[in-house]
Backbone as a chain_set.jsonl record, in Angstrom:
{"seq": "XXXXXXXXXXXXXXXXXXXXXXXXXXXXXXXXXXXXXXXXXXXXXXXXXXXXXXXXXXXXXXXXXXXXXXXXXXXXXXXXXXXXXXXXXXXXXXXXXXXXXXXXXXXXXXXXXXXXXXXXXXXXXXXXXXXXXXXXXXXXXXXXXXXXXXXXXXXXXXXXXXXXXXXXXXXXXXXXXXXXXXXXXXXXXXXXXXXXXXXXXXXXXXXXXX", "coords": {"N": [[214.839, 28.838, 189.479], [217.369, 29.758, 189.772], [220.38, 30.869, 187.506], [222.543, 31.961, 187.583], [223.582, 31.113, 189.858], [223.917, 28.276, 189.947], [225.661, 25.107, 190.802], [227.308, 22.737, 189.36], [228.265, 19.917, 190.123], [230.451, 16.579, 188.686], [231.958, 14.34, 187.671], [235.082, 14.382, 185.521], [234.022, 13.555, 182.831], [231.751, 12.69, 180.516], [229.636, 10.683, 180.496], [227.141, 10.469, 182.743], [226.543, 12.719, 183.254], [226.284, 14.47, 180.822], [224.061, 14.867, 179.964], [222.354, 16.389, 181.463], [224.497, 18.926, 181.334], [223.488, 19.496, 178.491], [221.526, 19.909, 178.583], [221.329, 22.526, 179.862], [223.028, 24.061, 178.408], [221.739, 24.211, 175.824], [219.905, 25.939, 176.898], [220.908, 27.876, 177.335], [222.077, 28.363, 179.93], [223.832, 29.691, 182.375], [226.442, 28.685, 184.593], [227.955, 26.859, 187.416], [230.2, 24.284, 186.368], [231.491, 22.238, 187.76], [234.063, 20.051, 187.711], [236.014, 16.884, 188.08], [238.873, 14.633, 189.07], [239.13, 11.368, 189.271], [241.116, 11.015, 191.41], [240.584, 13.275, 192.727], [238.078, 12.789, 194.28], [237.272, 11.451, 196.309], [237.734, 13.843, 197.825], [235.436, 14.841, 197.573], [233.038, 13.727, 198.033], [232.449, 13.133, 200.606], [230.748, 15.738, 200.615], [228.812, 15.585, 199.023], [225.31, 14.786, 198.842], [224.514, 12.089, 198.89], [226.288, 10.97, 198.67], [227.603, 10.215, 195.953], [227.845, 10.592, 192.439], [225.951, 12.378, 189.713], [225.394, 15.669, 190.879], [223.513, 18.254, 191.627], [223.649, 21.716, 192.465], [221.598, 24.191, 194.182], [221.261, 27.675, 194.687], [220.679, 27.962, 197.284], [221.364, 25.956, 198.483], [220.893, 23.903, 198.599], [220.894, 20.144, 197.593], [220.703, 18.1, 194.895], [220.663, 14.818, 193.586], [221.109, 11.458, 191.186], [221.026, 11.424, 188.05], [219.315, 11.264, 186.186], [216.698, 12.487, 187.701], [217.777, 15.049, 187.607], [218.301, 15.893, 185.281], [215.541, 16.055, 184.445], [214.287, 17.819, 186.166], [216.049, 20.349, 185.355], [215.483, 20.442, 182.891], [212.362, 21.057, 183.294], [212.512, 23.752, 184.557], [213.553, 24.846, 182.349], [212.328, 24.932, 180.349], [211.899, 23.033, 178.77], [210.951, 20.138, 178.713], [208.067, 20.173, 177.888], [204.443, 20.995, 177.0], [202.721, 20.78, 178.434], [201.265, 18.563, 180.845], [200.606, 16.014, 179.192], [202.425, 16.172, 176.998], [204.719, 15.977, 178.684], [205.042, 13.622, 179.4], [204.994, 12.05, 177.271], [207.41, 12.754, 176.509], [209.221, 11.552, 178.619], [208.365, 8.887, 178.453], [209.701, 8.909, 175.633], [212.681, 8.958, 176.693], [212.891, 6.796, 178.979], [212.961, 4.815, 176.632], [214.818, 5.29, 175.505], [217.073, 4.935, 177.836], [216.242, 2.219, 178.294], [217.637, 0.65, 176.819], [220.36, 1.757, 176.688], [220.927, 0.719, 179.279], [221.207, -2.291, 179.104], [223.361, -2.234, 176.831], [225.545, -1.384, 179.027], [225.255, -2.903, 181.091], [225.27, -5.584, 180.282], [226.867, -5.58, 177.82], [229.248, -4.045, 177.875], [230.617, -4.38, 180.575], [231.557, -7.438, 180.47], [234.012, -9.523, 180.25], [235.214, -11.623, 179.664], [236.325, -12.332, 175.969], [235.143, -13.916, 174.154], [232.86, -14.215, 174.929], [232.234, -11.472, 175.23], [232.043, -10.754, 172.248], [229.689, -12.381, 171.467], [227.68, -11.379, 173.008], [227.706, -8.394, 171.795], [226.905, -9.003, 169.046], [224.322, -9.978, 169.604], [223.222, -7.54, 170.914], [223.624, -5.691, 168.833], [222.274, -7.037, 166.827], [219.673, -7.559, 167.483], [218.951, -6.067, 169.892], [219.764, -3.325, 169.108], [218.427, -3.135, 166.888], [215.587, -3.746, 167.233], [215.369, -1.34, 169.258], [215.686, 0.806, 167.734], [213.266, 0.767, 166.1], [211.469, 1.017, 167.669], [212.286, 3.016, 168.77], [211.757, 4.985, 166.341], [208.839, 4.804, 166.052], [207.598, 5.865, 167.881], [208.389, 8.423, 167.858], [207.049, 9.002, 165.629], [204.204, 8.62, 166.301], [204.054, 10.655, 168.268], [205.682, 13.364, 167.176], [205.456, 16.594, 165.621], [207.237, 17.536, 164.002], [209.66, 16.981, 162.046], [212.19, 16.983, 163.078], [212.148, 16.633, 165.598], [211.199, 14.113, 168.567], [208.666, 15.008, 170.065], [206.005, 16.813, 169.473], [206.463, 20.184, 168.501], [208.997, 21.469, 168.98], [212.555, 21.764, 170.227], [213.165, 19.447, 172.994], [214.205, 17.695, 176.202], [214.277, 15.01, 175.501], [215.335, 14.695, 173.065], [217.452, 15.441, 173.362], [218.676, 13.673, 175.447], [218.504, 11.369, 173.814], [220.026, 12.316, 171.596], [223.061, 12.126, 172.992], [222.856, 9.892, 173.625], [222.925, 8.34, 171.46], [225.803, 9.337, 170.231], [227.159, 8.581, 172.237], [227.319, 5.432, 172.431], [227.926, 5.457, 169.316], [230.665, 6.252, 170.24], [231.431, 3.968, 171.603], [230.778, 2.116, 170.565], [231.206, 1.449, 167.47], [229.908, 0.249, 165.425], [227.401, 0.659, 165.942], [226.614, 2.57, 164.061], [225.717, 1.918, 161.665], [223.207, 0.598, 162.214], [221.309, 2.822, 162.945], [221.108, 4.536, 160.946], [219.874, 7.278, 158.567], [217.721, 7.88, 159.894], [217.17, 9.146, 161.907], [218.79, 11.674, 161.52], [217.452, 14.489, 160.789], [216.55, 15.192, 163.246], [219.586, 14.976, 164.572], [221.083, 17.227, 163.003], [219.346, 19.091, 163.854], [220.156, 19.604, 166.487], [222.81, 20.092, 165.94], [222.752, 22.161, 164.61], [221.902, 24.404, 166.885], [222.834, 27.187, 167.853], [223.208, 27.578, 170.557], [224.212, 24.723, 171.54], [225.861, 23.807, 169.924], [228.013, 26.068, 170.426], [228.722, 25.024, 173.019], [229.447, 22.552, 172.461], [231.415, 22.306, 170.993], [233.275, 23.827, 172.398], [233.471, 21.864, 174.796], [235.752, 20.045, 177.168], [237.428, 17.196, 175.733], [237.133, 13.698, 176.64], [237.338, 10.397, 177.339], [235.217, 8.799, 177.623]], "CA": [[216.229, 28.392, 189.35], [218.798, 31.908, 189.65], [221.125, 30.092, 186.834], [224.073, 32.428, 187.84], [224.26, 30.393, 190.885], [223.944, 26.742, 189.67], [226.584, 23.962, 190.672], [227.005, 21.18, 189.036], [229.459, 18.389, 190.261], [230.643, 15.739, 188.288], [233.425, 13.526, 187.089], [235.66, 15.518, 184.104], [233.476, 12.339, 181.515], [230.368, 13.168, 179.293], [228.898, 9.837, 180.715], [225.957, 10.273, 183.517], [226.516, 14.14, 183.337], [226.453, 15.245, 179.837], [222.635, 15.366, 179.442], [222.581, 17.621, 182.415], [225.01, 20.045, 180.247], [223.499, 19.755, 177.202], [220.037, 20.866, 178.5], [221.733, 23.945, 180.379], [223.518, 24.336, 176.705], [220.698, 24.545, 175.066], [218.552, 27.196, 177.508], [221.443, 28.98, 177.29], [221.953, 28.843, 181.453], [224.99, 29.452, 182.976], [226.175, 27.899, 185.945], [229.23, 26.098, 187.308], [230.84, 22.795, 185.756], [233.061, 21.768, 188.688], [234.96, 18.51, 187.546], [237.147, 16.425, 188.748], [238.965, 13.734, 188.412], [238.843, 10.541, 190.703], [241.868, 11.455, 192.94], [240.063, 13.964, 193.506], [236.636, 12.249, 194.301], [237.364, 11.045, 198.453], [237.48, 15.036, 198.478], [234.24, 15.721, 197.03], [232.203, 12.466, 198.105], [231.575, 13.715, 202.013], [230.165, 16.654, 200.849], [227.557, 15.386, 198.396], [224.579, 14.216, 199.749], [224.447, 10.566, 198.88], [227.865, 10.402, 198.55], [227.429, 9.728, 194.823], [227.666, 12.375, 191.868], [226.356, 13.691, 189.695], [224.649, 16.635, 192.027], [223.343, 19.749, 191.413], [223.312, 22.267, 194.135], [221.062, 25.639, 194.137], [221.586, 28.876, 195.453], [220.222, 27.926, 198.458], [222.627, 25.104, 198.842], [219.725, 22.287, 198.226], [221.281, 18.983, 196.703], [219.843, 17.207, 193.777], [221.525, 13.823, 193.399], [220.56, 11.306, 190.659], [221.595, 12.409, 186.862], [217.645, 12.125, 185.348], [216.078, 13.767, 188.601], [218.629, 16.325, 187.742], [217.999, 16.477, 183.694], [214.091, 16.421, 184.403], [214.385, 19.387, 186.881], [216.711, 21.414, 184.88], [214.816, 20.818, 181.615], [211.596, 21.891, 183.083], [213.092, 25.036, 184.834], [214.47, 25.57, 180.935], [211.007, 25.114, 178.907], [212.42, 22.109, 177.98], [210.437, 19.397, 179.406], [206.721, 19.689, 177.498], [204.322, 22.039, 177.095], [201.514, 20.393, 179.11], [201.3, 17.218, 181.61], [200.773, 15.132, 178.295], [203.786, 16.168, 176.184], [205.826, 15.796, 179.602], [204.914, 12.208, 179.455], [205.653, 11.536, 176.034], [208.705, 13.286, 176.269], [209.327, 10.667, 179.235], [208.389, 7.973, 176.975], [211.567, 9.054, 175.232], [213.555, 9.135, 177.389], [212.817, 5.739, 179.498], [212.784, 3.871, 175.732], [216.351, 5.235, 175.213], [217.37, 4.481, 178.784], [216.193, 0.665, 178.459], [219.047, 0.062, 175.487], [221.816, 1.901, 177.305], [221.423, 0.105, 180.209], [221.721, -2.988, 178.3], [224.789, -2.245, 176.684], [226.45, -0.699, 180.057], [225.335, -4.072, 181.802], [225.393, -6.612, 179.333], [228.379, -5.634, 176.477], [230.726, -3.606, 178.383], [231.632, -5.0, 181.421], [232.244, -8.472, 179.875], [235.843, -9.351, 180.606], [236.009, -12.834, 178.539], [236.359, -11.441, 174.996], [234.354, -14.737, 173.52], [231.565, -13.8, 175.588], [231.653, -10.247, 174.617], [231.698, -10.641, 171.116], [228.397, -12.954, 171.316], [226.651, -10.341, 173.811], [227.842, -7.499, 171.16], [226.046, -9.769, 168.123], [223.295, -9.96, 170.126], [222.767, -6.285, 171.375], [222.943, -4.805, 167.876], [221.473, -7.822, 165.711], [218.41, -8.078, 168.387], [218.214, -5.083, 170.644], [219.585, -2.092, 168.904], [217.465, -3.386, 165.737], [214.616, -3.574, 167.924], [215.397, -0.114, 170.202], [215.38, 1.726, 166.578], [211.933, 0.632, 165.515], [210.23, 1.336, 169.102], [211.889, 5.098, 168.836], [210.778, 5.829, 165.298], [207.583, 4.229, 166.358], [207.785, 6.906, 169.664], [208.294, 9.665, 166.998], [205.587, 9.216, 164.673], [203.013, 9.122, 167.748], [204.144, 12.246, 168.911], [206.215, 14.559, 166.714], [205.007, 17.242, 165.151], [207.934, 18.608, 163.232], [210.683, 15.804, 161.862], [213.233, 16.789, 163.618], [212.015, 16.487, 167.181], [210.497, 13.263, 168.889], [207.782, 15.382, 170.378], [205.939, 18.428, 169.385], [207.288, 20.937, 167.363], [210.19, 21.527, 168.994], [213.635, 20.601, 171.063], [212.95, 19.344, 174.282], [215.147, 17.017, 176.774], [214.435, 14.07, 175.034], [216.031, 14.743, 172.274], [219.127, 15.588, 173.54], [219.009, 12.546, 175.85], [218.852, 10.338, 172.522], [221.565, 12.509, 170.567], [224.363, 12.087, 173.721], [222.933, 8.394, 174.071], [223.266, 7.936, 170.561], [227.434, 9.691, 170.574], [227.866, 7.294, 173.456], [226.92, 4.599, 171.814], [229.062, 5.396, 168.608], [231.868, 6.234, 170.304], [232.018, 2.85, 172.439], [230.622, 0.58, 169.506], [231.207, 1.999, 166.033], [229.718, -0.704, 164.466], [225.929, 0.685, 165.249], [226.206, 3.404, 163.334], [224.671, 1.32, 160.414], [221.498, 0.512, 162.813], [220.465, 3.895, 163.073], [221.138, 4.86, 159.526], [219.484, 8.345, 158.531], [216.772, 8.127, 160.675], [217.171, 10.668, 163.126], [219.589, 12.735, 160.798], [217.032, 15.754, 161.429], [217.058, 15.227, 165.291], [221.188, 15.41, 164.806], [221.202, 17.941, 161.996], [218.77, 20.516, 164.328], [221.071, 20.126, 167.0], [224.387, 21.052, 165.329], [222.468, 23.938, 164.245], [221.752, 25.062, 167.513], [224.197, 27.712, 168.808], [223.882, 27.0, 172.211], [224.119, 23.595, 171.804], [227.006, 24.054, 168.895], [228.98, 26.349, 171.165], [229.425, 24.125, 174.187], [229.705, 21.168, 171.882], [232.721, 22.782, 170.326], [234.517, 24.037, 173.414], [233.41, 21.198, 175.825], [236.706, 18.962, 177.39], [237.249, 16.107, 175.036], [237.44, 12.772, 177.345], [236.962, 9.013, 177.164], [233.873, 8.741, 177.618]], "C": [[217.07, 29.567, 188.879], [220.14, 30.7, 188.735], [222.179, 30.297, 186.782], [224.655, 31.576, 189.248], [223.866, 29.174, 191.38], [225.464, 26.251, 190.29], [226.599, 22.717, 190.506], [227.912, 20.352, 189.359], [229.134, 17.223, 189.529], [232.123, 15.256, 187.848], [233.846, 14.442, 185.658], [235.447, 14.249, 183.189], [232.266, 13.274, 181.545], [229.318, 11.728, 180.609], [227.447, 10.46, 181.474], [225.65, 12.275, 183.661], [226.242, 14.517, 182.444], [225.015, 15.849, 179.572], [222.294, 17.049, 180.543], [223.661, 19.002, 181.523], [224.619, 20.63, 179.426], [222.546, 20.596, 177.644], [220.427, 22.225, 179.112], [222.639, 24.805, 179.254], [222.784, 25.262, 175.968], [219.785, 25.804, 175.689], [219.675, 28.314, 177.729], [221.797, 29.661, 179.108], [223.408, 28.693, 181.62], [225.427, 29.244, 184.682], [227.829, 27.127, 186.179], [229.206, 24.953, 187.263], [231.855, 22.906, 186.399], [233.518, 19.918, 188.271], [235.84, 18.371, 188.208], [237.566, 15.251, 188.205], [238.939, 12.779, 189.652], [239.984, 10.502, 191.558], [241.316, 12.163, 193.291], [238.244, 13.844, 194.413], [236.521, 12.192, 195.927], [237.442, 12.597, 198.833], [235.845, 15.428, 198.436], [233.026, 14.646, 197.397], [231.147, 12.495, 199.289], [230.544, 14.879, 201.62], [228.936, 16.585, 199.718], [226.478, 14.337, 199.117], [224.356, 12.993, 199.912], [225.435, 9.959, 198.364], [228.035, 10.031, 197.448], [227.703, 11.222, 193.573], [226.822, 12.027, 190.252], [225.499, 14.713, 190.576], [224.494, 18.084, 191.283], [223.071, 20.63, 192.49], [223.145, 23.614, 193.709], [222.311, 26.16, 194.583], [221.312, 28.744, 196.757], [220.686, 27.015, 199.448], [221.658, 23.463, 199.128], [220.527, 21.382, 197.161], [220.377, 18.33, 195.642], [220.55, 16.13, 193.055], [220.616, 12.919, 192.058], [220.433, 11.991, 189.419], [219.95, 12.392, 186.082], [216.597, 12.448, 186.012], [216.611, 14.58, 188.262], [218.519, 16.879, 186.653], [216.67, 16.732, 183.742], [214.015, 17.611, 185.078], [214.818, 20.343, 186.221], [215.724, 21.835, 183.845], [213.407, 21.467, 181.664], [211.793, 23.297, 183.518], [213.284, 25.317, 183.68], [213.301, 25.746, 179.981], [211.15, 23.965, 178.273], [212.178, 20.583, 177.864], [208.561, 19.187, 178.668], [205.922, 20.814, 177.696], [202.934, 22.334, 178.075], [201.855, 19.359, 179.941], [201.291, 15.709, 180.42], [202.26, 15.18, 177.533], [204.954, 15.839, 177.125], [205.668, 14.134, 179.046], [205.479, 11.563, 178.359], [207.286, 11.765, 175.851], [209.271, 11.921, 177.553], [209.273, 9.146, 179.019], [209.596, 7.867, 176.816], [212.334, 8.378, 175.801], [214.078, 7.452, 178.049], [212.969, 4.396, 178.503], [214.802, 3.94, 175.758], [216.964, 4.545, 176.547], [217.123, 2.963, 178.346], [217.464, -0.17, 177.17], [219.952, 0.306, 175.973], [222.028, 1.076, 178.358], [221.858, -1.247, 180.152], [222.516, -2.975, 177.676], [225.431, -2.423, 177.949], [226.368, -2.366, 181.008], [225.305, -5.593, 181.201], [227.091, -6.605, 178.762], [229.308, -5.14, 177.682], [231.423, -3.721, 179.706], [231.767, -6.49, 181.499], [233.586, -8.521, 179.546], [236.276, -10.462, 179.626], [235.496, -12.359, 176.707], [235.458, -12.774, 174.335], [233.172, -14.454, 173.855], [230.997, -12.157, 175.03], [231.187, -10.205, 173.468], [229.762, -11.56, 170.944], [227.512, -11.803, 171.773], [226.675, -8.998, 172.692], [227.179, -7.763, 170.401], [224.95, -9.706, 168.418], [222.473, -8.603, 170.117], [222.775, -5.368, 169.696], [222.328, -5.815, 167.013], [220.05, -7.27, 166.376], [218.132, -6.583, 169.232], [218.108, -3.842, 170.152], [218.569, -2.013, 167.253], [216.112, -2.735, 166.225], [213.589, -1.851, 168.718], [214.922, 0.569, 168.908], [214.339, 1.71, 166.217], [211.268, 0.927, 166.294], [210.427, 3.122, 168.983], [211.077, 5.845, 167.624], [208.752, 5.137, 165.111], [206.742, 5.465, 167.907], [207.65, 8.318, 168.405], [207.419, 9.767, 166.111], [204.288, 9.648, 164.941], [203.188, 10.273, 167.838], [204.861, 13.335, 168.556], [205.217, 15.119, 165.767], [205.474, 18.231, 163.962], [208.891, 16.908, 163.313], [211.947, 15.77, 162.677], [213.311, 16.996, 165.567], [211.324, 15.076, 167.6], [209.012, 13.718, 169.758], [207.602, 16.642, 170.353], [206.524, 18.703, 168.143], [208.117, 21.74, 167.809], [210.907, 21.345, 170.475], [213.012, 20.438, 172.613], [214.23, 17.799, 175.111], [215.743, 15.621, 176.452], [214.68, 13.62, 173.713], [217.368, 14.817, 172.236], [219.781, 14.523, 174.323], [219.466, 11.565, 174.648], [219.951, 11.055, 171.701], [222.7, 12.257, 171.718], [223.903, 10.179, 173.98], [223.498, 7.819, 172.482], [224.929, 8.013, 170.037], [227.515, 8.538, 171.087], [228.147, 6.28, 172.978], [228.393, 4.222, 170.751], [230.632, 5.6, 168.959], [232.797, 4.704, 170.907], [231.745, 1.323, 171.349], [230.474, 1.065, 168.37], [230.265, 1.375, 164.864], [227.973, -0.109, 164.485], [225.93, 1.966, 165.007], [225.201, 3.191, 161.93], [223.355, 1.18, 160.907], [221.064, 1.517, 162.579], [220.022, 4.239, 161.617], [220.597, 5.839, 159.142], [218.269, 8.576, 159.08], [216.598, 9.605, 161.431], [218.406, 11.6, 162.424], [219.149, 14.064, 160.991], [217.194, 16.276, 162.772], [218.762, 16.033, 164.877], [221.388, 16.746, 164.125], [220.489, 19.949, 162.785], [219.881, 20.837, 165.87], [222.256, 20.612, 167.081], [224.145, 22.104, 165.269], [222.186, 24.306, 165.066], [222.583, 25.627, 168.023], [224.68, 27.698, 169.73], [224.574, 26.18, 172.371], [225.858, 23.354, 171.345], [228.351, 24.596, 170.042], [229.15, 25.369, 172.352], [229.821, 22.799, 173.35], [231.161, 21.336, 171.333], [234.02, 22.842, 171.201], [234.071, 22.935, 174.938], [234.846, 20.432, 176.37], [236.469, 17.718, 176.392], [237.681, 14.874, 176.086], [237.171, 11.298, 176.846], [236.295, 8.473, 176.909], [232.972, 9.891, 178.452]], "O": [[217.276, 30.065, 187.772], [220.701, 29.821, 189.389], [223.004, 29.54, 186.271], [225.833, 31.447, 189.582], [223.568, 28.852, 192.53], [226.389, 27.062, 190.223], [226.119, 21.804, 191.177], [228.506, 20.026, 188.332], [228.0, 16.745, 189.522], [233.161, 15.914, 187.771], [233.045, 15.032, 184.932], [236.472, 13.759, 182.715], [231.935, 14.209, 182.273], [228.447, 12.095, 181.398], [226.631, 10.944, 180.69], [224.654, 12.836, 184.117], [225.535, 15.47, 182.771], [224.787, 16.967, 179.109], [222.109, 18.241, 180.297], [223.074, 20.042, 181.224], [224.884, 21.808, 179.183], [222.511, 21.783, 177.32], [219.682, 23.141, 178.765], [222.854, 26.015, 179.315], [222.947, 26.428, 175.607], [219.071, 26.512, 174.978], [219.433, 29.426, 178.198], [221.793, 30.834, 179.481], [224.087, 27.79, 181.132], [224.804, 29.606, 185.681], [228.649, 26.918, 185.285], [228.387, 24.323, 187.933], [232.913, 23.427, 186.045], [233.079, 18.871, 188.748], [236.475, 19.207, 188.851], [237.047, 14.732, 187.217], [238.776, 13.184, 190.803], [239.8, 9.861, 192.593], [241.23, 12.075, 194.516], [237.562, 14.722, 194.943], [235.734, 12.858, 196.6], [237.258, 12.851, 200.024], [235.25, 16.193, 199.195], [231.951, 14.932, 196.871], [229.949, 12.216, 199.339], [229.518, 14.964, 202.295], [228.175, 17.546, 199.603], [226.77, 13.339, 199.776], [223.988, 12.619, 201.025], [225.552, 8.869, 197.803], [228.894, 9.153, 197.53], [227.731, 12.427, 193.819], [227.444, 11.154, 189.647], [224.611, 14.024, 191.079], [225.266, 18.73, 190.575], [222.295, 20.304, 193.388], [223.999, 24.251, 193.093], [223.466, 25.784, 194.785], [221.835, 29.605, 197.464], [220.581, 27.057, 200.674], [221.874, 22.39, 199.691], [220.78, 21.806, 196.033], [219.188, 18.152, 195.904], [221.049, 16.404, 191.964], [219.534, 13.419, 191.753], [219.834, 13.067, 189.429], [219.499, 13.384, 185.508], [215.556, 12.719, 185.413], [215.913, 15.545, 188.575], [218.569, 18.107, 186.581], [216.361, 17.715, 183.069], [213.6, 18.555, 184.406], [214.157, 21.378, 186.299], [215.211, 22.948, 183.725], [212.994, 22.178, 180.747], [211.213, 24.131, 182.822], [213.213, 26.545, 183.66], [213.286, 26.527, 179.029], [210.558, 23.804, 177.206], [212.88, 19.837, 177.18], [207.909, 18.178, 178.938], [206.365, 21.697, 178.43], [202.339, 23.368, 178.377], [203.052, 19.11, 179.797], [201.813, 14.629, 180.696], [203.061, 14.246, 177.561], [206.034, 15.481, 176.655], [206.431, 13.716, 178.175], [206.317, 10.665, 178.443], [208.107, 11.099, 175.22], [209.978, 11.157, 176.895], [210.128, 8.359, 179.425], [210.432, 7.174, 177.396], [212.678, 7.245, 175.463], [215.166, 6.932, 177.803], [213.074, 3.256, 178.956], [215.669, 3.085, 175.935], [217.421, 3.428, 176.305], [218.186, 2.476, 177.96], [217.843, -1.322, 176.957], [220.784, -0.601, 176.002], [223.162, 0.629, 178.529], [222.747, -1.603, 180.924], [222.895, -4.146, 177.676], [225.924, -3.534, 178.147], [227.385, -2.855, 181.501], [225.327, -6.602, 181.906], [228.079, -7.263, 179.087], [230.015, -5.918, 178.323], [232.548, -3.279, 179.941], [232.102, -6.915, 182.605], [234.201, -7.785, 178.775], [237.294, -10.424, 178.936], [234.325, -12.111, 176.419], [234.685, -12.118, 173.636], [232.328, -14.44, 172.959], [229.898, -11.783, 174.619], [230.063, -9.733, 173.3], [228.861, -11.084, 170.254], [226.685, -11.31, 171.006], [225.579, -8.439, 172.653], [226.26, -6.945, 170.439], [224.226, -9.328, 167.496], [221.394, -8.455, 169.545], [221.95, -4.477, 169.492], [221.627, -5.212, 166.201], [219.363, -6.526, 165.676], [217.021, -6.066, 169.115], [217.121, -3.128, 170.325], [218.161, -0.987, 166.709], [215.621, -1.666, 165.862], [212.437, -1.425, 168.784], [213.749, 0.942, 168.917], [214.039, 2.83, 165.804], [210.148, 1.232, 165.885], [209.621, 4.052, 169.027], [210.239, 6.746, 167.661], [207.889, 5.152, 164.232], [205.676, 5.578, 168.511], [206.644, 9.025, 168.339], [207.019, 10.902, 165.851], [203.527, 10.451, 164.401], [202.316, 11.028, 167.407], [204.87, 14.302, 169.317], [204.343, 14.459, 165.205], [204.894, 19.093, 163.302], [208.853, 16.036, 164.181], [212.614, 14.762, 162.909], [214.168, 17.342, 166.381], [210.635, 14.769, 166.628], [208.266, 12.798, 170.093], [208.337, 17.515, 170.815], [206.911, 18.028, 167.19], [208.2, 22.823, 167.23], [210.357, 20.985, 171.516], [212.454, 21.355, 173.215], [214.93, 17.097, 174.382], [216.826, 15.113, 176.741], [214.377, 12.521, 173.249], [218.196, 14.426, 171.415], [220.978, 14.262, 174.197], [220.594, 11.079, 174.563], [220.779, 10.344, 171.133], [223.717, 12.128, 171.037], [224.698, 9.386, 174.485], [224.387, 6.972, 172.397], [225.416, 7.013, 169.509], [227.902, 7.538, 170.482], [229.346, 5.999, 172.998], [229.337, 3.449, 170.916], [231.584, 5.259, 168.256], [233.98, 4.376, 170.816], [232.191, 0.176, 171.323], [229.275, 1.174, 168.111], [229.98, 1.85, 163.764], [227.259, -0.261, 163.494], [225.218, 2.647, 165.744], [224.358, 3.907, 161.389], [222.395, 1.546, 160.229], [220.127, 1.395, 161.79], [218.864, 4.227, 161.2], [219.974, 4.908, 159.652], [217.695, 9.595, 158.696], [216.01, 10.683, 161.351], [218.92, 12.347, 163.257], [219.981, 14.916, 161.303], [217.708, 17.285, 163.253], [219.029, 17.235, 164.889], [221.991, 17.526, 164.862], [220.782, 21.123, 162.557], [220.271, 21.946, 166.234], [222.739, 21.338, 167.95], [224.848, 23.039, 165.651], [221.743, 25.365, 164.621], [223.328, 24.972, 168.753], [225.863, 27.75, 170.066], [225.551, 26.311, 173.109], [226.778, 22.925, 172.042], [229.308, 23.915, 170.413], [230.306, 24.95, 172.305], [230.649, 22.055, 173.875], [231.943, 20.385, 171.308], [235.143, 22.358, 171.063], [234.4, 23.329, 176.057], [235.191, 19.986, 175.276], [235.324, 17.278, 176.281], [238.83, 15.083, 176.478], [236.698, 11.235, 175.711], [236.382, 7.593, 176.052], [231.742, 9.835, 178.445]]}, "num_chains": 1, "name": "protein.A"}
């Protein structure tokens, strides 16, 4: 992966893209962040391959559609992915535990339009799921870390940074589970502030909506 001549397309949001960032953040790769916004999308839609985004496109002008085909590829091109066929897995683990909570919010809480309904489904998702989600990850991290502030191994890999931008997400769209987590993963968050890579793009990234 020649990292001077990455492209990444996506929408100018953090959402389905950001992990894809972070891990090219973190390895320190540079590459282009073409955004857009959705007037500009019916331009950019023909020319991705499944008409969908987010995409990554070599040097060679090969598509890679699909945002965690696109974070698993990058992160092992980066070192960032495991250090064997086992730690991949675990690190996959991760990843697929955090995934099963977001997608439950994203299809449950937040596109609920009758606000009586939401508030029950909201009650629900942090009494019951994000209760739940929290005890399966630090149950995921005990198995397999090796250092406190990583979920596998002894040190950062993709699925860490998946759970700190799932965990943002999260707080920025439901404030209220910040109490679930509670200092749990404070090391996780605490090693990635301190990373400069990570730090610098986190600093000067676009601030958006989501």
């Amino acid at each position: 992966m020649s990292s001077g001549d990455l492209k990444f397309y996506y929408f100018d949001l953090q959402a389905r893209g950001e992990l894809t960032r972070l891990i090219l953040a973190a390895a320190g790769r540079s590459y282009e962040d073409i955004r857009f916004g959705f007037d500009k999308w019916p331009e950019y839609k023909p020319k991705m391959i499944l008409g969908q985004a987010p995409v990554l496109e070599l040097a060679d002008g090969t598509q890679l559609p699909q945002s965690l085909t696109i974070a698993r590829y990058v992160a092992r091109e980066a070192g960032l992915a495991g250090s064997d066929n086992l730690e991949s897995a675990k690190i996959d683990a991760v990843v697929d535990t955090q995934k099963d909570v977001n997608e439950t919010y994203f299809s449950k809480v937040f596109p609920e339009k009758d606000e009586t309904k939401k508030a029950e489904e909201l009650k629900k998702f942090l009494d019951e799921t994000v209760t739940k989600h929290v005890e399966n990850l630090g149950k995921l991290k005990k198995a397999y870390s090796k250092d406190e502030k990583y979920f596998v191994g002894d040190k950062l890999s993709w699925a860490d940074l998946f759970v700190f931008q799932s965990i943002q997400a999260l707080l920025q769209a439901v404030p209220e589970v910040k109490g679930k987590f509670g200092e749990q993963f404070k090391p996780l968050m605490d090693a990635i502030y301190g990373n400069e890579n990570i730090k610098k793009y986190l600093d000067a990234r676009p601030q958006t909506a989501f």
